[in-house]
mmCIF entry with sequence, helices, sheets and N, C-alpha, C, O atoms, coordinates in Angstrom:
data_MODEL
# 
_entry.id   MODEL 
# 
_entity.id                         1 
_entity.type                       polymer 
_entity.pdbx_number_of_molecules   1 
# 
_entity_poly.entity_id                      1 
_entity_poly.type                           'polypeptide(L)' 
_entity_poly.nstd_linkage                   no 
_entity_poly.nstd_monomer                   no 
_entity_poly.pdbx_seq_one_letter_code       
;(UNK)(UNK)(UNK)(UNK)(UNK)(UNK)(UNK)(UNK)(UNK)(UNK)(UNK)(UNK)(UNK)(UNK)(UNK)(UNK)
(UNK)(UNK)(UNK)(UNK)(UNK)(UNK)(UNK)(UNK)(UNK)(UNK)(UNK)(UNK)(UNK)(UNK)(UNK)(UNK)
(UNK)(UNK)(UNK)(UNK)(UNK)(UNK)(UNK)(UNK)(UNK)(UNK)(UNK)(UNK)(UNK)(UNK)(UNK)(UNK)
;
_entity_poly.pdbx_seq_one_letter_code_can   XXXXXXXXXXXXXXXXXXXXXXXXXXXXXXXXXXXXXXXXXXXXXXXX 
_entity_poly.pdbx_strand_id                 A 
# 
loop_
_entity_poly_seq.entity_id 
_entity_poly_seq.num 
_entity_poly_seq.mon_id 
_entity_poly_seq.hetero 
1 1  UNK n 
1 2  UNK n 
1 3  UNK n 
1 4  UNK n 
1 5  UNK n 
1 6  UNK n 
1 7  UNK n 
1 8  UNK n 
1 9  UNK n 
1 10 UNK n 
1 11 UNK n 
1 12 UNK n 
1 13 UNK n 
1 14 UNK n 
1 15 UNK n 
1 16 UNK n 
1 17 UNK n 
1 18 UNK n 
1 19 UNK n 
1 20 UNK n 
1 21 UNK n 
1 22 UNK n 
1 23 UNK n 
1 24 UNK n 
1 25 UNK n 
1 26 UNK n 
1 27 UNK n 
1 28 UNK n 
1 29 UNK n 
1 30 UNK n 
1 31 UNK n 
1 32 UNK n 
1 33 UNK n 
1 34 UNK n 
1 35 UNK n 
1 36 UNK n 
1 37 UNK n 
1 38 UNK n 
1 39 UNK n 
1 40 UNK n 
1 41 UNK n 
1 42 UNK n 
1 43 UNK n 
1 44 UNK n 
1 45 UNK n 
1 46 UNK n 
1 47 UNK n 
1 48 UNK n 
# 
_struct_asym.id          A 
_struct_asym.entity_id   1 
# 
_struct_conf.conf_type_id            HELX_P 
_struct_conf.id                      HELX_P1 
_struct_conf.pdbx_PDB_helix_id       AA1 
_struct_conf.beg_label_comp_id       UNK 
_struct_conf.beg_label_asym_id       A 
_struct_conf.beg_label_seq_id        15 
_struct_conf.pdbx_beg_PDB_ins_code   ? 
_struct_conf.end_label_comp_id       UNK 
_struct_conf.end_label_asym_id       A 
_struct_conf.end_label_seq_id        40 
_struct_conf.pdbx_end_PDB_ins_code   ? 
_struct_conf.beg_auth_comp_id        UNK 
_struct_conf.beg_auth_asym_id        A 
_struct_conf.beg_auth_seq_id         15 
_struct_conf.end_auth_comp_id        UNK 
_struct_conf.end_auth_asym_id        A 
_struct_conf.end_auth_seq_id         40 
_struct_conf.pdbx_PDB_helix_class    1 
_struct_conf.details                 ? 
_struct_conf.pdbx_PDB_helix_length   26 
# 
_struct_conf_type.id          HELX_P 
_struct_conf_type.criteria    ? 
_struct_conf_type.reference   ? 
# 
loop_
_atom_site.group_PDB 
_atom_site.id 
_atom_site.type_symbol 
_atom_site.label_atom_id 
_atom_site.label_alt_id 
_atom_site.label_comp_id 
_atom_site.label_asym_id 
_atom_site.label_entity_id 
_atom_site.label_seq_id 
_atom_site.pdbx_PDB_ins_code 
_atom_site.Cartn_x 
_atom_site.Cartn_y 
_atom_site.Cartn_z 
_atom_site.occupancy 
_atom_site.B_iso_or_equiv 
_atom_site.pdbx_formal_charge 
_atom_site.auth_seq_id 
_atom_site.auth_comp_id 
_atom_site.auth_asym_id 
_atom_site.auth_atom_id 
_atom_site.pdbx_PDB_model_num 
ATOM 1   N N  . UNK A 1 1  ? 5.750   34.069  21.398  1.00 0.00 ? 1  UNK A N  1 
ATOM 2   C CA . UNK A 1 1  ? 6.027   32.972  20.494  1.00 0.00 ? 1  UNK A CA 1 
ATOM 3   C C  . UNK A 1 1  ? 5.695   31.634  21.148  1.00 0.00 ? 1  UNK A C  1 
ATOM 4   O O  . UNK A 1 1  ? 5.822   31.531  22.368  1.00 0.00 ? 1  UNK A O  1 
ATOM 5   N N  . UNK A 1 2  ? 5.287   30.622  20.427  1.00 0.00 ? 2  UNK A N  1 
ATOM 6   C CA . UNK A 1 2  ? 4.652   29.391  21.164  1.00 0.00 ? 2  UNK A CA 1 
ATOM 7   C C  . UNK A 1 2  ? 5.701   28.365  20.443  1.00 0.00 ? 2  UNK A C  1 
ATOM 8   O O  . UNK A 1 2  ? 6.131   28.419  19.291  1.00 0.00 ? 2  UNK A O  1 
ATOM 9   N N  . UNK A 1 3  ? 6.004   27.338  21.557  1.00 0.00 ? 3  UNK A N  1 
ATOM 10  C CA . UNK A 1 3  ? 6.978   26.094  20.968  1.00 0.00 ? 3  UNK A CA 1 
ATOM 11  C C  . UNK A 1 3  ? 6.050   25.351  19.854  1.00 0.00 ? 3  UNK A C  1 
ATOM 12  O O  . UNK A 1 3  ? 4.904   24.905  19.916  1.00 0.00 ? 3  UNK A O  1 
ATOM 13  N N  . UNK A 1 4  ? 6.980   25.400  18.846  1.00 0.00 ? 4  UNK A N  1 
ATOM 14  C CA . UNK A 1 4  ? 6.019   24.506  17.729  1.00 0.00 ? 4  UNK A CA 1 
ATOM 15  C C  . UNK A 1 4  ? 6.457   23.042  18.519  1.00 0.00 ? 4  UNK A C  1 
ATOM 16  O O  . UNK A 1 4  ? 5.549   22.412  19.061  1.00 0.00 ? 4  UNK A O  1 
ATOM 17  N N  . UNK A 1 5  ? 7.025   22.828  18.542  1.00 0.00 ? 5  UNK A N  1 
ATOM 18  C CA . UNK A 1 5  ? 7.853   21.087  19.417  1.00 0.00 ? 5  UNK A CA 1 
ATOM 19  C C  . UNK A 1 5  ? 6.777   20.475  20.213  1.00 0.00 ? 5  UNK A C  1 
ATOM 20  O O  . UNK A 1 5  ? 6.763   19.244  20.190  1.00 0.00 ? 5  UNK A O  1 
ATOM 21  N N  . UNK A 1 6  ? 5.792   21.117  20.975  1.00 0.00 ? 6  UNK A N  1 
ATOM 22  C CA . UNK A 1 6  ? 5.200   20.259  21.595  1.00 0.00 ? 6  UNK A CA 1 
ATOM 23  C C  . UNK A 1 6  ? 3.419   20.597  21.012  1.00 0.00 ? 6  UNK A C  1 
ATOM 24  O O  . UNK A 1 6  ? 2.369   20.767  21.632  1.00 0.00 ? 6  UNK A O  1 
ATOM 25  N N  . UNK A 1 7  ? 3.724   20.582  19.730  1.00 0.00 ? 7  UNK A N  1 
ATOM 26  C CA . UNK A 1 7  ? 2.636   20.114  18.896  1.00 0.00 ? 7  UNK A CA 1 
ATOM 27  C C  . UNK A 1 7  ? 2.905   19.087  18.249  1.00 0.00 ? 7  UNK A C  1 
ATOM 28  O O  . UNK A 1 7  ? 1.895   18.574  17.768  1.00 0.00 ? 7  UNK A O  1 
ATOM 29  N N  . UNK A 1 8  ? 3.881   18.540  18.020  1.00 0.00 ? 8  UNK A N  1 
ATOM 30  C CA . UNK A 1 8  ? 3.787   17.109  17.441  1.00 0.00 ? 8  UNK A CA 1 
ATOM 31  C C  . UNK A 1 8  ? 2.938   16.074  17.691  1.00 0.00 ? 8  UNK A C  1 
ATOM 32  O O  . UNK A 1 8  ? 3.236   15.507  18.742  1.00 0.00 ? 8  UNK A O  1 
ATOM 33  N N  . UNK A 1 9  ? 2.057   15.638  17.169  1.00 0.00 ? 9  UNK A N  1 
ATOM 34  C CA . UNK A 1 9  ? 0.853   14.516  17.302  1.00 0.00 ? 9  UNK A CA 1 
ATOM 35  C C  . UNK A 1 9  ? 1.685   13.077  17.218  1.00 0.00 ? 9  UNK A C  1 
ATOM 36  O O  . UNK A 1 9  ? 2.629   12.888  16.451  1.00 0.00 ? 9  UNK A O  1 
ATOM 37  N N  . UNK A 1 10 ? 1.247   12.275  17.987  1.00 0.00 ? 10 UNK A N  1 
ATOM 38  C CA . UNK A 1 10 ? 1.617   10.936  18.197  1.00 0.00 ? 10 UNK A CA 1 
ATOM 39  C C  . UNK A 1 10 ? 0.664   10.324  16.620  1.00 0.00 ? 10 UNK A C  1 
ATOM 40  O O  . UNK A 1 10 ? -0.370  10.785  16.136  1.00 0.00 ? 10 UNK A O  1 
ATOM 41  N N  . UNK A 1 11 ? 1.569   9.079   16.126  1.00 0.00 ? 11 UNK A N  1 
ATOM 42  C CA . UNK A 1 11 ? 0.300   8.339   15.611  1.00 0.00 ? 11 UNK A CA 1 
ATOM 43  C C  . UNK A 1 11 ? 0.370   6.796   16.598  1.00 0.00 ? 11 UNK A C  1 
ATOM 44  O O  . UNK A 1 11 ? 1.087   6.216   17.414  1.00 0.00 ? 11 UNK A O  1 
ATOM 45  N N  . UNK A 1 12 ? -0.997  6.647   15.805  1.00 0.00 ? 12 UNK A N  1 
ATOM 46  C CA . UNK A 1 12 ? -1.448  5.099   16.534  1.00 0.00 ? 12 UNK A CA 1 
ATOM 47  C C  . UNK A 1 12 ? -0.924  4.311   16.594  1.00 0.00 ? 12 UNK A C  1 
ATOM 48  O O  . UNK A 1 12 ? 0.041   4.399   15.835  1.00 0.00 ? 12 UNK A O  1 
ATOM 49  N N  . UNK A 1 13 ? -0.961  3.166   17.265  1.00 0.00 ? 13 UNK A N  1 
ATOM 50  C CA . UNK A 1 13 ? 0.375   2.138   16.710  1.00 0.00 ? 13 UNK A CA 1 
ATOM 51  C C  . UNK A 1 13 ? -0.447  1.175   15.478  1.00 0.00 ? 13 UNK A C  1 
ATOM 52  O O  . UNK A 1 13 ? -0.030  0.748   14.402  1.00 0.00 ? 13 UNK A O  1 
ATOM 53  N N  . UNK A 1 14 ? -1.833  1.044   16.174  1.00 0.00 ? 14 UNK A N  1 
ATOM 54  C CA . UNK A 1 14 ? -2.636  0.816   15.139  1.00 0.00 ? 14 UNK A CA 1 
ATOM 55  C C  . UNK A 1 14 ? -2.812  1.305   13.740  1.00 0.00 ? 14 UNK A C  1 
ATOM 56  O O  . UNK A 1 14 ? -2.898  0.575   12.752  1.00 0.00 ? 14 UNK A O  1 
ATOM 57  N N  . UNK A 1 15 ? -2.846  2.284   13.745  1.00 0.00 ? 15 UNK A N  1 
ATOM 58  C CA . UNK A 1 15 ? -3.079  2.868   12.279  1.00 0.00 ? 15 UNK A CA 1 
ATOM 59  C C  . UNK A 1 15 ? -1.734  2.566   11.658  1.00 0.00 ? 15 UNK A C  1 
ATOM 60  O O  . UNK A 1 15 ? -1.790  2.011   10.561  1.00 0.00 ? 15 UNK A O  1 
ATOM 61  N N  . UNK A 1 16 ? -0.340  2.866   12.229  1.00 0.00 ? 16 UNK A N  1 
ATOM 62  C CA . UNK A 1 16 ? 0.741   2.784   11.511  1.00 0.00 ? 16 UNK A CA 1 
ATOM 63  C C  . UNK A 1 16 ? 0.807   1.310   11.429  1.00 0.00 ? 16 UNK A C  1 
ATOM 64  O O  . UNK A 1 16 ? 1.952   1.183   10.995  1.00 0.00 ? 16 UNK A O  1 
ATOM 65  N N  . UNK A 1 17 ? 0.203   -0.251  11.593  1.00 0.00 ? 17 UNK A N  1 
ATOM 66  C CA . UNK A 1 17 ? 0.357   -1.234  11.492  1.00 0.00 ? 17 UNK A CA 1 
ATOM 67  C C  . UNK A 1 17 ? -0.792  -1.391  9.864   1.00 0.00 ? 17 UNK A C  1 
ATOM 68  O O  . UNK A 1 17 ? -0.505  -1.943  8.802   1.00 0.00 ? 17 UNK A O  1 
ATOM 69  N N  . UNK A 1 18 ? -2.030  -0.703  10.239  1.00 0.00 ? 18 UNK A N  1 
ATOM 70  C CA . UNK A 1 18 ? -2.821  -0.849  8.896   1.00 0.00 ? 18 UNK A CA 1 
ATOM 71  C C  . UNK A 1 18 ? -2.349  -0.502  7.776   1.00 0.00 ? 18 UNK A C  1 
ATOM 72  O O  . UNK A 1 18 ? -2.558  -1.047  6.692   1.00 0.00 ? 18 UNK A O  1 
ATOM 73  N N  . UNK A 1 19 ? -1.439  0.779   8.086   1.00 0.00 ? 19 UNK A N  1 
ATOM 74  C CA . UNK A 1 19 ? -1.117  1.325   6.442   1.00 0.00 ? 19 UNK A CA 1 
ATOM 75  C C  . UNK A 1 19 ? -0.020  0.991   6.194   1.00 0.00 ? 19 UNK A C  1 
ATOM 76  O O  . UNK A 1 19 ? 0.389   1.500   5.151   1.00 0.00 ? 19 UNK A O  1 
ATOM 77  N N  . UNK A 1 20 ? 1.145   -0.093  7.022   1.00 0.00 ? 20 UNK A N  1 
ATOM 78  C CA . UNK A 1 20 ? 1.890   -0.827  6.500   1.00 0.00 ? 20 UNK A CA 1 
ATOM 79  C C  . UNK A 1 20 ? 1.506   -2.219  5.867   1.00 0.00 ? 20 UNK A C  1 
ATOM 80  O O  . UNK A 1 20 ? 2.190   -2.700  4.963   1.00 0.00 ? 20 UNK A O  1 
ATOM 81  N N  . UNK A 1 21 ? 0.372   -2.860  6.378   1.00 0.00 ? 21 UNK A N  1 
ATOM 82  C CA . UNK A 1 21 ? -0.369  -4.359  6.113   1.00 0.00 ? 21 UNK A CA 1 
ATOM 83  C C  . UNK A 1 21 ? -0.795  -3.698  4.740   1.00 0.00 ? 21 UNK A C  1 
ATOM 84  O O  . UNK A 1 21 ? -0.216  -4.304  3.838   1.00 0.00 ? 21 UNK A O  1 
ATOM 85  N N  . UNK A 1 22 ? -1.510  -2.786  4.296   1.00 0.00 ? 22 UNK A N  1 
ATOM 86  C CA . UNK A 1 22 ? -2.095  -1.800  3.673   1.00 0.00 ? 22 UNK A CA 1 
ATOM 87  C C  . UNK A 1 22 ? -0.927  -1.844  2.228   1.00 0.00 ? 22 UNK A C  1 
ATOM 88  O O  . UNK A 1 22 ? -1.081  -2.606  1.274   1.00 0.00 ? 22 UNK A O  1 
ATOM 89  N N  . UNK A 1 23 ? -0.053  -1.081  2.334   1.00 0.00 ? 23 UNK A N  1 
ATOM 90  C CA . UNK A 1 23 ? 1.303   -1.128  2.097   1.00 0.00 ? 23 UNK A CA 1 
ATOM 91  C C  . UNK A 1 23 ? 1.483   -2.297  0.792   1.00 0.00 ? 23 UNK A C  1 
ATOM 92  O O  . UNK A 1 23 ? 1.240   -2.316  -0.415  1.00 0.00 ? 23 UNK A O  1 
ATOM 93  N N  . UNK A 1 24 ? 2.188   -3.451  2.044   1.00 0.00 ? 24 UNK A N  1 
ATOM 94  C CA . UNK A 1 24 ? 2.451   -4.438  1.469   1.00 0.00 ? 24 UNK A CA 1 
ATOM 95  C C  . UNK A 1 24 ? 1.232   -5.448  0.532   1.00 0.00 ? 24 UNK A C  1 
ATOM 96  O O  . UNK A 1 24 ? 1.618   -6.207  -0.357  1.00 0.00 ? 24 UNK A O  1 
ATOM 97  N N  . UNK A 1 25 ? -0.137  -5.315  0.873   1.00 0.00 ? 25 UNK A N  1 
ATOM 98  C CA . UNK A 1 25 ? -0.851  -6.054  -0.550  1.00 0.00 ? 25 UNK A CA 1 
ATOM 99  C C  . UNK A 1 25 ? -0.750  -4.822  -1.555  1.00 0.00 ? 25 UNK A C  1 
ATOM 100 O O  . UNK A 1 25 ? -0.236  -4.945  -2.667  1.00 0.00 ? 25 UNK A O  1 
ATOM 101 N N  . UNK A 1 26 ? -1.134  -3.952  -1.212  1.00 0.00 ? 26 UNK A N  1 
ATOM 102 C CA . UNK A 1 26 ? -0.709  -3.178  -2.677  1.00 0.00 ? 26 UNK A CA 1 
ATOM 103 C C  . UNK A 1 26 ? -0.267  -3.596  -3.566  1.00 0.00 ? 26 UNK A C  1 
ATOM 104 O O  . UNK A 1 26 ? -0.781  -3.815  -4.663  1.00 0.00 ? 26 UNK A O  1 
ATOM 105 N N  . UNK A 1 27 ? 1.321   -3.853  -3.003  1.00 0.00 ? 27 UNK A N  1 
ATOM 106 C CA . UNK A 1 27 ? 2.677   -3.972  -4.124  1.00 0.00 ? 27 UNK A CA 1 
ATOM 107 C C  . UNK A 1 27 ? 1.995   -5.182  -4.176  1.00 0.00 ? 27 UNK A C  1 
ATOM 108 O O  . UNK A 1 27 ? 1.228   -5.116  -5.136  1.00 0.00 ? 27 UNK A O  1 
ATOM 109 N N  . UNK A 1 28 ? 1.844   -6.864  -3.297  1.00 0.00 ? 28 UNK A N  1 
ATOM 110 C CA . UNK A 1 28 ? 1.373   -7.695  -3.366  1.00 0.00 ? 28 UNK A CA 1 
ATOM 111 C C  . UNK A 1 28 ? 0.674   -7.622  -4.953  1.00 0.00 ? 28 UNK A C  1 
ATOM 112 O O  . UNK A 1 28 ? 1.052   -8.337  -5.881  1.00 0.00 ? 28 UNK A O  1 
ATOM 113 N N  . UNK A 1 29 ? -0.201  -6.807  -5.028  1.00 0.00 ? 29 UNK A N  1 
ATOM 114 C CA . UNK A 1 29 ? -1.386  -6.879  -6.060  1.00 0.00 ? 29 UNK A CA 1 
ATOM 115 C C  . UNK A 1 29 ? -0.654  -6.055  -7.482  1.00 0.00 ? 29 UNK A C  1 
ATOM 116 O O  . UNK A 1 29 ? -1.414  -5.746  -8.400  1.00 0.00 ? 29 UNK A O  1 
ATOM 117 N N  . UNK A 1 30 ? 0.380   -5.831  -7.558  1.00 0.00 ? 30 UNK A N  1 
ATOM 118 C CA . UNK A 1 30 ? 1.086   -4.951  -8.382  1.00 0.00 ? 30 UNK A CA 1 
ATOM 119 C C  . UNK A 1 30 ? 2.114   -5.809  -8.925  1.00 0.00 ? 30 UNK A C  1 
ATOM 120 O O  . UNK A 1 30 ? 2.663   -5.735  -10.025 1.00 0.00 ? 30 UNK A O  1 
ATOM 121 N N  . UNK A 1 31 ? 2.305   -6.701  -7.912  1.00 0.00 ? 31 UNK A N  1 
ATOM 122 C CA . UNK A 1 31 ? 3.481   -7.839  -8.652  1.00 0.00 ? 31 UNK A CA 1 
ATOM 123 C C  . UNK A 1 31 ? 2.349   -8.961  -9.281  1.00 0.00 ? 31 UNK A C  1 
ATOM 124 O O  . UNK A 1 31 ? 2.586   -9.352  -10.423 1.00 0.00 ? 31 UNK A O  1 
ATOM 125 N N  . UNK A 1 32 ? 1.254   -9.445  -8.666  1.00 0.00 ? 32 UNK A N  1 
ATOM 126 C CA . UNK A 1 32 ? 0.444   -10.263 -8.917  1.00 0.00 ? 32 UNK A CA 1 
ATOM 127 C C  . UNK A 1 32 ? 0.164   -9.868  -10.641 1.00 0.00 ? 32 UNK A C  1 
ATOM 128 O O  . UNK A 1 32 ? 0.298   -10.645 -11.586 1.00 0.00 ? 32 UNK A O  1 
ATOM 129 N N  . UNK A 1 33 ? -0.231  -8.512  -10.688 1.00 0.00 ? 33 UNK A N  1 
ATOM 130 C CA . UNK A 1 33 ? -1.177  -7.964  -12.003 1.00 0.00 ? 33 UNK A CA 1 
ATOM 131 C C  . UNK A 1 33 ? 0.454   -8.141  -13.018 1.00 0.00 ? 33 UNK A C  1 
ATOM 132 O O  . UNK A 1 33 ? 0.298   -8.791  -14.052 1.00 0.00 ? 33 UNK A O  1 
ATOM 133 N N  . UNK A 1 34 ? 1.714   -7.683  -12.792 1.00 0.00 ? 34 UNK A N  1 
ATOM 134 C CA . UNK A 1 34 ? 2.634   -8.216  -13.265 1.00 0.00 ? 34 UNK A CA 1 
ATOM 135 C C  . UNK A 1 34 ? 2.549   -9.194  -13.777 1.00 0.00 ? 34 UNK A C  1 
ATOM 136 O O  . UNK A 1 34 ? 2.000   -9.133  -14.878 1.00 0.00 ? 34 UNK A O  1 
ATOM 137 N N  . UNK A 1 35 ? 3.012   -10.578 -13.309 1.00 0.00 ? 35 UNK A N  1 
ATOM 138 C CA . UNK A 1 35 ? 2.940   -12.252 -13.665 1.00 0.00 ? 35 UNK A CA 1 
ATOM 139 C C  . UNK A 1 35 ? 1.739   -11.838 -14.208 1.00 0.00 ? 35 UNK A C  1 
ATOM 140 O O  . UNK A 1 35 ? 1.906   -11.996 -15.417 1.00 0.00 ? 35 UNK A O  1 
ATOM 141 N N  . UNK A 1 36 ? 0.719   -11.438 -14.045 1.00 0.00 ? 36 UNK A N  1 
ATOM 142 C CA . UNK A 1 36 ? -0.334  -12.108 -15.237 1.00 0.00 ? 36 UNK A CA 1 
ATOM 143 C C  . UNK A 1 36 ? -0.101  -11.485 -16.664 1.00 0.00 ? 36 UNK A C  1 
ATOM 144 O O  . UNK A 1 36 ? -0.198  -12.286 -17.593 1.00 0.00 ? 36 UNK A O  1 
ATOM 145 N N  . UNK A 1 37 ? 0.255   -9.893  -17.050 1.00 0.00 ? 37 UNK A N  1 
ATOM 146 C CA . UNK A 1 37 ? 0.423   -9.605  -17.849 1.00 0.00 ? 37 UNK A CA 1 
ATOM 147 C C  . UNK A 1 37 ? 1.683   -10.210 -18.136 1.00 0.00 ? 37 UNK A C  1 
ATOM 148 O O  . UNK A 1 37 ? 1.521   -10.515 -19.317 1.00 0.00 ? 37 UNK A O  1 
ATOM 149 N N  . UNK A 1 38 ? 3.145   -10.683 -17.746 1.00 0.00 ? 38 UNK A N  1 
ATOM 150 C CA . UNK A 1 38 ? 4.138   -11.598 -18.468 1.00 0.00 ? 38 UNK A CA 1 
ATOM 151 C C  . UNK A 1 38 ? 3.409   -12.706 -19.039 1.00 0.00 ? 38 UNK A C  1 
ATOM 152 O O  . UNK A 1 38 ? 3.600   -12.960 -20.228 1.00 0.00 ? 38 UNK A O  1 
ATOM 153 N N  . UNK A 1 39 ? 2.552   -13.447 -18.322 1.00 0.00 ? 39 UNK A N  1 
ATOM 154 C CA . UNK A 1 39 ? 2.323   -14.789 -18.692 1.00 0.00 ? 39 UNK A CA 1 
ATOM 155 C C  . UNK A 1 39 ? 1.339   -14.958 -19.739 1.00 0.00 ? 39 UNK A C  1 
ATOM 156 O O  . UNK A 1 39 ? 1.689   -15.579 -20.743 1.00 0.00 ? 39 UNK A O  1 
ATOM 157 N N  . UNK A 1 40 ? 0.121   -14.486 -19.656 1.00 0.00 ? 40 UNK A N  1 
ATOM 158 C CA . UNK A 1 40 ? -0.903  -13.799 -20.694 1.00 0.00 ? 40 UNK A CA 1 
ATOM 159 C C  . UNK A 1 40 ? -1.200  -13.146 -21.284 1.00 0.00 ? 40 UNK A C  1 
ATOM 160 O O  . UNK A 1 40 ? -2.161  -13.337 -22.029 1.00 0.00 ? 40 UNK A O  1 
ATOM 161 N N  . UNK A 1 41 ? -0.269  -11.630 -21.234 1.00 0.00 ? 41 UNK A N  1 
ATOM 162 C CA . UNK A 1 41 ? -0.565  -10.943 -21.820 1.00 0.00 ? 41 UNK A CA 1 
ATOM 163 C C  . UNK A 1 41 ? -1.615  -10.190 -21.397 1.00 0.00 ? 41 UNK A C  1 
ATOM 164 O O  . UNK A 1 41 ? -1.711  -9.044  -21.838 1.00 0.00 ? 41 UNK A O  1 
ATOM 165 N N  . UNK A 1 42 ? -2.511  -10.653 -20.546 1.00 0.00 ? 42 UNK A N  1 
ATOM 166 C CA . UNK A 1 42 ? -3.534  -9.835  -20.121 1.00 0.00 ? 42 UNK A CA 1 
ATOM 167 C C  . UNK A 1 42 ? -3.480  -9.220  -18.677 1.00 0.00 ? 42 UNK A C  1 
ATOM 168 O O  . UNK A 1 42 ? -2.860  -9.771  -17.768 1.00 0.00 ? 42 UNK A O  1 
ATOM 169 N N  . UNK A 1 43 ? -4.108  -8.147  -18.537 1.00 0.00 ? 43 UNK A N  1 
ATOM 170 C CA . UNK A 1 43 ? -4.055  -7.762  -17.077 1.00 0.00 ? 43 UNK A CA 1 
ATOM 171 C C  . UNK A 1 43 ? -4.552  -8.372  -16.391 1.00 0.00 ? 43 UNK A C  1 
ATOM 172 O O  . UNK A 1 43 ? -4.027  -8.787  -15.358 1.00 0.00 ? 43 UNK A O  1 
ATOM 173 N N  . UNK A 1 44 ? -6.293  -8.737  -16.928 1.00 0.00 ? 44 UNK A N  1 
ATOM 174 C CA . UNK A 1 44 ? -7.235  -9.397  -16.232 1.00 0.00 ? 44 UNK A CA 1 
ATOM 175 C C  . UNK A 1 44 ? -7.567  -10.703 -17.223 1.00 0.00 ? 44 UNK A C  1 
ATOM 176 O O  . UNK A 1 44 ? -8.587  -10.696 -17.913 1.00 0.00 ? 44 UNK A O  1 
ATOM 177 N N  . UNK A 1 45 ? -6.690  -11.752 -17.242 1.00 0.00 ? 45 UNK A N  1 
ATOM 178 C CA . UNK A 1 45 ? -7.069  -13.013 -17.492 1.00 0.00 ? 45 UNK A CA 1 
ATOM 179 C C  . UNK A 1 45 ? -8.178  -13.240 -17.565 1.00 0.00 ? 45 UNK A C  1 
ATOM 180 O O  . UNK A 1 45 ? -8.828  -13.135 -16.525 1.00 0.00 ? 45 UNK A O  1 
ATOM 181 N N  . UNK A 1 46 ? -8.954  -13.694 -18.959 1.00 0.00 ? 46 UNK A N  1 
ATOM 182 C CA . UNK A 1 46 ? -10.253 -14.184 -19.372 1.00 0.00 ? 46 UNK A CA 1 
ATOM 183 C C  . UNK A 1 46 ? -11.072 -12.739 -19.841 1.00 0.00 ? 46 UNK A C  1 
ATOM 184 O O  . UNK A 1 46 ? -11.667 -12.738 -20.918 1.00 0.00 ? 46 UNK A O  1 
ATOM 185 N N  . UNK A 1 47 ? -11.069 -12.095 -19.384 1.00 0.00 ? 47 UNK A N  1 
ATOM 186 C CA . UNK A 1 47 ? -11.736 -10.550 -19.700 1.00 0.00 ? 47 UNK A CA 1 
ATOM 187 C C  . UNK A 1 47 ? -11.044 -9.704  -21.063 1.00 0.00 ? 47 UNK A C  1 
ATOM 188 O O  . UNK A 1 47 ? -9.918  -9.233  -21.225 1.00 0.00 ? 47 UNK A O  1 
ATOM 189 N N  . UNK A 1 48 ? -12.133 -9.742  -21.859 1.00 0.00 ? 48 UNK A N  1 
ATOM 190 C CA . UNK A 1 48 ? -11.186 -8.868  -23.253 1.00 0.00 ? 48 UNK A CA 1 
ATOM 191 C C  . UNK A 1 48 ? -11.635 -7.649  -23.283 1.00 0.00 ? 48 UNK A C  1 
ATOM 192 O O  . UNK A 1 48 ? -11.191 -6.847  -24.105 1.00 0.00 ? 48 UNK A O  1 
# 
């Protein structure tokens, strides 16, 4: 039998910094597309 325990993979510190920066515009762009559809009505302002 082989220890599963010391197969655990490290992650990057890098990568786990991108896909939190990553992360946060997302929602960023999810609250943004929000306010525009409250305010206009449209998703994409000017575009019908």
């Amino acid at each position: 039998m082989e220890n599963n325990k010391s197969k655990i993979k490290k992650i990057e510190k890098e990568k786990l910094v991108a896909e939190t920066l990553n992360g946060r515009f997302a929602m960023l762009g999810l609250i943004a597309a929000l306010g525009a559809y409250l305010t206009t009505g449209q998703i994409i302002p000017g575009f019908v």
